[in-house]
Each structure stands twice: as C-alpha cells, then as structure tokens.
ZAMARGU-4260 file (C-alpha; in steps of 0.2 Angstrom, whole numbers, plus 5000, padded with zeros to 4 digits):
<rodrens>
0) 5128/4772/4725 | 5120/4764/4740 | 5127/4767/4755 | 5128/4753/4767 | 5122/4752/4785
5) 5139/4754/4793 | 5143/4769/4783 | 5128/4779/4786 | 5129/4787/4800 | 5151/4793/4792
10) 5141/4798/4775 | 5126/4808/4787 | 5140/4819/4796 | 5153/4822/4784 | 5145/4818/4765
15) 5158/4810/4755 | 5164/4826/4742 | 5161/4815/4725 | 5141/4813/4731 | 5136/4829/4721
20) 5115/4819/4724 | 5108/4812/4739 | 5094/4802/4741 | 5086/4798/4759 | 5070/4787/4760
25) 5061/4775/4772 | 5045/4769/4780 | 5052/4781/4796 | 5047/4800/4790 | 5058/4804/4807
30) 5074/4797/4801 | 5071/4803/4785 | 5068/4821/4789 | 5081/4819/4803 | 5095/4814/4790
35) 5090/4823/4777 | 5092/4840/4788 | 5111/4834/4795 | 5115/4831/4776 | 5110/4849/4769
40) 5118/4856/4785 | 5134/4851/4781 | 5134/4865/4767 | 5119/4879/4774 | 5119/4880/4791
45) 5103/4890/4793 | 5091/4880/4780 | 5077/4894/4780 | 5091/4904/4771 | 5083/4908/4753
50) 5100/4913/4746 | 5109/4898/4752 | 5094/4885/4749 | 5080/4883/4737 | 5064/4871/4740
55) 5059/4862/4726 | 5042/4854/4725 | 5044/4835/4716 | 5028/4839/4704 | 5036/4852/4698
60) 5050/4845/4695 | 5041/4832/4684 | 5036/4847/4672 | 5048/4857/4673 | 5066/4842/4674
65) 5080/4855/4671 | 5074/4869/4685 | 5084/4856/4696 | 5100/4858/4688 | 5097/4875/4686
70) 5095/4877/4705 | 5110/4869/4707 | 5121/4876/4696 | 5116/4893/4703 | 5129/4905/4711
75) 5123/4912/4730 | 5124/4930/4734 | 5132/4927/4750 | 5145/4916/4743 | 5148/4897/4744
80) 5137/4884/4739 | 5119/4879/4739 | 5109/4867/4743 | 5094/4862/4732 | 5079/4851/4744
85) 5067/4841/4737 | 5055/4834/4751 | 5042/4821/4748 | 5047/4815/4730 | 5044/4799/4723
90) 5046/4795/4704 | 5041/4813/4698 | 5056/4818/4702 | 5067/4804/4692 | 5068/4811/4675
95) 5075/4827/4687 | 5087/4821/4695 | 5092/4809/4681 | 5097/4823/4672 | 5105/4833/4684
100) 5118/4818/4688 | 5121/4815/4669 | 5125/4832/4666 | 5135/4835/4685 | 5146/4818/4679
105) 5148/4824/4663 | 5155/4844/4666 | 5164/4838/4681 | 5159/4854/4692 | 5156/4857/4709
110) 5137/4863/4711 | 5127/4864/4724 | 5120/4851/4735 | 5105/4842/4730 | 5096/4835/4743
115) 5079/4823/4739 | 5069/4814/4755 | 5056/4802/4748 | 5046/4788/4758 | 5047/4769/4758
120) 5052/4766/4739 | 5052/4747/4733 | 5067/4742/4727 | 5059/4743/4710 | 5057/4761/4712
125) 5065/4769/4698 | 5071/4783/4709 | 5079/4774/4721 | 5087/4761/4707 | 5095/4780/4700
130) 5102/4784/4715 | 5109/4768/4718 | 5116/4765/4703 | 5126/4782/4700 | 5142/4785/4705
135) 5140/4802/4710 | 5125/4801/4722 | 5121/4791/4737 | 5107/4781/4743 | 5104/4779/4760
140) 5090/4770/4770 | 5081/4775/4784 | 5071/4757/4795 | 5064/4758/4810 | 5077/4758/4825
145) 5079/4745/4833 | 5086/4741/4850 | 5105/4745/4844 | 5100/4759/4836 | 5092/4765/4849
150) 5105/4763/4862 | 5117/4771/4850 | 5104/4785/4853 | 5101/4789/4869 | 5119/4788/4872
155) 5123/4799/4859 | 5110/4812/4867 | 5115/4814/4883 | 5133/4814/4878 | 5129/4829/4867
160) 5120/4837/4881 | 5132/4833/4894 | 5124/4820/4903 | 5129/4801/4910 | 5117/4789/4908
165) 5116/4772/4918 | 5113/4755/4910 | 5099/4752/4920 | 5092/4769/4911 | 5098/4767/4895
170) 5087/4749/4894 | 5071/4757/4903 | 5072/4769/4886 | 5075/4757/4876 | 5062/4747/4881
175) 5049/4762/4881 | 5052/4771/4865 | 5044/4768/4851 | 5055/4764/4835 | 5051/4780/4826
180) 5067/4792/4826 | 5058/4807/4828 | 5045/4798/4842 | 5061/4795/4851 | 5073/4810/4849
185) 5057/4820/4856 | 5055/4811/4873 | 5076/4811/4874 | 5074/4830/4874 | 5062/4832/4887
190) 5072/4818/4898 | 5086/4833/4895 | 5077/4846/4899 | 5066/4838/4914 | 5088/4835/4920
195) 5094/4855/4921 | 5110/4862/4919 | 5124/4852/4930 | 5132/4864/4944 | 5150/4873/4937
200) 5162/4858/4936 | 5150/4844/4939 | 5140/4832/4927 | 5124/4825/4931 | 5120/4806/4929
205) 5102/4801/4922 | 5095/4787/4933 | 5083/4775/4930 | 5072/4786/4940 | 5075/4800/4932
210) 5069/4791/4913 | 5055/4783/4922 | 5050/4797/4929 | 5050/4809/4913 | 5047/4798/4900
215) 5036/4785/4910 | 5018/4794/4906 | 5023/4795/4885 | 5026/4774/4888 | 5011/4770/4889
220) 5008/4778/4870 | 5023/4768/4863 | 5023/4754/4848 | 5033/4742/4864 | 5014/4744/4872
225) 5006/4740/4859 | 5014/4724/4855 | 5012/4719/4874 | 4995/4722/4874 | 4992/4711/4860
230) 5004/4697/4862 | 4997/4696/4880 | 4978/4696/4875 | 4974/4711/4884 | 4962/4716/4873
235) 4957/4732/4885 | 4972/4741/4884 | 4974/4737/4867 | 4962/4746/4861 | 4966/4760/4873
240) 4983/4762/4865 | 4978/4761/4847 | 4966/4774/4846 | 4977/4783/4855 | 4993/4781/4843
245) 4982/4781/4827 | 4973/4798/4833 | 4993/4805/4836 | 4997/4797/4818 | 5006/4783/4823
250) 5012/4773/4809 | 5001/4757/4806 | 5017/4749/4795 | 5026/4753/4811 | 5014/4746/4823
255) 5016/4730/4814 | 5034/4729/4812 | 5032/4730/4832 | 5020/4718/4834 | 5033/4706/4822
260) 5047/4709/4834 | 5037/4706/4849 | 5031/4688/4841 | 5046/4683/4837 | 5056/4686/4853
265) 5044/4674/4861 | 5044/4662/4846 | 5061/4661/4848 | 5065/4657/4867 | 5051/4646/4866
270) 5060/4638/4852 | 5073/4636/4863 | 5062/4629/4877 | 5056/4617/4864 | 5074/4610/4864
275) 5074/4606/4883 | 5081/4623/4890 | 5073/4633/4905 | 5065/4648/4902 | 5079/4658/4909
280) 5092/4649/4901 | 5083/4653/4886 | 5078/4671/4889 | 5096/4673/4893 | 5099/4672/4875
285) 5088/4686/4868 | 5097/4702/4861 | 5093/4713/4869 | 5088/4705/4885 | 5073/4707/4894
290) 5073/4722/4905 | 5073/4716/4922 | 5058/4724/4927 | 5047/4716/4912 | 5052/4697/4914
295) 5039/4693/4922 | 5027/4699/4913 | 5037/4692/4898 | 5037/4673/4907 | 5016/4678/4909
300) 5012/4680/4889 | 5025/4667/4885 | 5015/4654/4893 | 4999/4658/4884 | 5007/4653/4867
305) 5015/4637/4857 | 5028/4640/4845 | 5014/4635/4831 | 5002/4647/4841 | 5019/4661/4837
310) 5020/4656/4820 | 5004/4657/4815 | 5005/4677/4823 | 5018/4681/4816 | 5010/4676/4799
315) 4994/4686/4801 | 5005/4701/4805 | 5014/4697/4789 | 4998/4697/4777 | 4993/4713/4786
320) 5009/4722/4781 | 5007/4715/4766 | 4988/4720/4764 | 4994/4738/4771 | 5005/4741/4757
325) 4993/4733/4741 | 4974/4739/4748 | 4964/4753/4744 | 4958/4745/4763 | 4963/4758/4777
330) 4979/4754/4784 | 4973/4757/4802 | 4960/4744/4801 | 4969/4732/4794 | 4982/4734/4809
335) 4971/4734/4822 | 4961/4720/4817 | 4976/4711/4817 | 4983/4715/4831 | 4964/4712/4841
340) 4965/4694/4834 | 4983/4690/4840 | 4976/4698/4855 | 4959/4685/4856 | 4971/4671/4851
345) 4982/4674/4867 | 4967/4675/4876 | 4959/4659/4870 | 4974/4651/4878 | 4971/4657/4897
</rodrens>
C-alpha cells in the first residue's frame, strides 16, 4: 500500500501491525536511511543485534529469493521478533520480496519485520509497484525537505533535546540547511551540543545568535548557497560552493531541485509584479517568506531577471535533471554547467 504524505511520519513511529513489508525509497539517502532505522526500531532496539536482525544483501536475494522468507520466518534465541534489512535494493530484490508477501498473506502468520531501503525508483519500478500494490506492505517516499518539513524539524529536535527555539532562529535554519535529511539533522545536533545542558529547573532558548553562530560556517556549504550564487550571477562563489559540495558528495539531483525552487520563488513574485503589485506586496506572498535578513539580497537578484529570463532557467534546470537521470554524462557536470549558465545569464543582465 502506499502510504500518503500525511500518514508517514504515524506509519514511521508506530508501523501499522498488518504492514508485515516495508518499503522506503527516494532521491534523499538521509531520509531514507533515517526512516528506514525508526521503522526496524520499533521491533529491535539495538540493530547491530545478530539474533534479533539479519542483513540481507539485495544480489543475493535475486539468486537465492526464499532466504527472505526464510529469514523472516526465523524464531530469535532471545525471544520476540525479527527484523530482516535489505539496504540498497532495487529490482533484484522483487522476485524476493514478492514471494515473501504472497506467502505472509496467504499463512496469515506474524513473522518478522522485513525492512527494504532502495533509491529513487520510477514509478514504473517493479519494486516499488509490489510494494504499492500489496496489502500487507507499505510504501513510503522519502523527497527532499522542504521548508515545512524542515521547520517541523528543527522544532522537533530541540524539543527532544529540551530546548526553545525562537522564530527568528527557526527561519535562519531554515534558510541555511540544505534539503538533505541527514545534511540537516547533523548541523541540528551540533546546534545542541554547541547549547549545553540547561541549569536544574531551567530550559535554555536557542537564539538567532546561537544558530548563526554554530551553524553559520556549515551555510556557506548548503544547496540554499548554491542556488543564490547562481540565480545572482555570482559566478565566483559559485564555483567555490560547488566543488566544495561535490568533493563532500553533495547530490547533484539535489542541487538542482535547489536551484528550481530558488528560480521559481522569483518567477513567481515577479509574476506578481507583472500584474501591477510592488515588490513587497508580492514578496509578501511567498511561503515561506523571505527571511528578513536576505530581502535585500533577494530584491538585488530579482532585478537582474524577467519573468521569460525565469522561465527559461527554470527549463534548462529541467533538461539537466532530466539529462542526470538518462546520461551515461557525469551527473556533476551536467549540474554545474547549468547552474554556471544560469549564473552567466543573470550576469548578462547587470
């Protein structure tokens, strides 16, 4: 079954008992991994437990399809259930897991856990179309955050660890975190550490000083600075940032996708502009709002684009997502090379 976006984050802390499957997958390896680890939790606590779970490797499990059902069905020396993990799989693991969920349906018996992470599988995947399709598995997605997600996030953090946060805080973050779950959950964990431990009784409140101050350093390596970079022509730091994120394995499909939601933030309040409305009254409009402290730069790259400029960008960022995914070219270079003529476009506009 595929689980919809409102009910994912139910399903990820307390799996639904008739889900005997689970299938996680999406272009962010963060989320997935992130997911994938609070799912099997909710059955082994300790996941580097061999007698309460078992690693498959997917390749194997295309040559050998009933050691999955196997695994499963096998009783743990400590008591309790299992969990069976199957990290990185794509269709050689269908047949697998096709016949696990056939047989689990038809027996009606509680095995173990079975547990599958796989990457950004196409709708056609035959995998994912199992998964979603079956009544006793789940299907869920894992995208990109975006701002939403993100605020539900860092909220969620410092509340676990104790903390407050203040508005003003919670939009610096969101503003200089990239849209990687993993990127993200990493600087919110040094943000709790740079905070301390709270005297007895008290609760420390994270300021806008306090993010900017721990996680100000790591913005200047986030997806939100490339696509600044290049929607403002500065084709210096662009290329400073690049290397920098593809050296540290930056996603170029990620890149990209922040590229896209940069372009059309601005193709949209100059839409707006278009229309007759000022370019407050129209920035006003944008959710999220533009922090504060970046309308100004904002107002500055706006003015170096036309809404046919936009379009066109937003096109070219298209084709090289699209060339990512269907190339035997280096994803890399075809992202920076459009991102660098975004970049020379925006310039050319001065």
């Amino acid at each position: 079954m595929k689980v919809q976006y409102r009910d994912i984050e139910a399903q990820v802390r307390k799996l639904d008992p008739k889900y005997v499957a689970v299938l996680v997958y999406g272009p962010d390896e963060g989320l997935v991994r992130e997911r994938g680890e609070k799912i099997a939790r909710q059955v082994a606590e300790d996941l580097r437990d061999p007698f309460l779970v078992a690693n498959l490797d997917p390749d194997t499990l295309k040559s050998e399809p009933a050691l999955l059902g196997d695994e499963a069905a096998a009783i743990s020396m400590m008591g309790g259930r299992r969990v069976v993990r199957v990290d990185g799989a794509g269709e050689n693991a269908k047949e697998a897991a096709k016949s696990f969920l056939e047989n689990a349906l038809a027996v009606n018996r509680e095995d173990g856990l079975v547990v599958i992470t796989a990457g950004n599988l196409k709708p056609t995947s035959g995998l994912r179309k199992l998964f979603e399709g079956a009544k006793n598995a789940a299907a869920i997605p894992c995208y990109e955050d975006n701002q939403a997600a993100l605020e539900g996030l860092v909220t969620s953090v410092m509340r676990d660890n104790g903390l407050r946060i203040e508005p003003d805080a919670v939009a610096y973050l969101q503003a200089n975190m990239g849209s990687d779950r993993m990127i993200s959950r990493n600087e919110l964990e040094k943000l709790v550490t740079y905070m301390g431990k709270a005297p007895t009784g008290e609760t420390l409140t994270v300021t806008l000083k306090d993010a900017r101050a721990c996680v100000g350093d790591s913005g200047a390596l986030t997806l939100d600075m490339i696509a600044k970079a290049t929607s403002g022509g500065d084709l210096r730091n662009l290329d400073d940032v690049l290397f920098k994120s593809f050296n540290r394995g930056e996603n170029p499909i990620s890149i990209l996708y922040a590229v896209s939601r940069r372009l059309q933030r601005m193709h949209f309040v100059r839409g707006m502009m278009d229309q007759g409305q000022a370019i407050e009254q129209a920035m006003g409009k944008l959710v999220p709002r533009v922090f504060p402290m970046e309308a100004a730069q904002f107002k500055a790259h706006l003015s170096k684009w036309t809404t046919e400029g936009l379009s066109r960008a937003l096109e070219i960022v298209m084709l090289a997502e699209q060339d990512c995914k269907t190339t035997d070219m280096p994803a890399e270079t075809i992202c920076a090379r459009a991102c660098l003529r975004i970049a020379n476009a925006a310039r050319a506009r001065r």
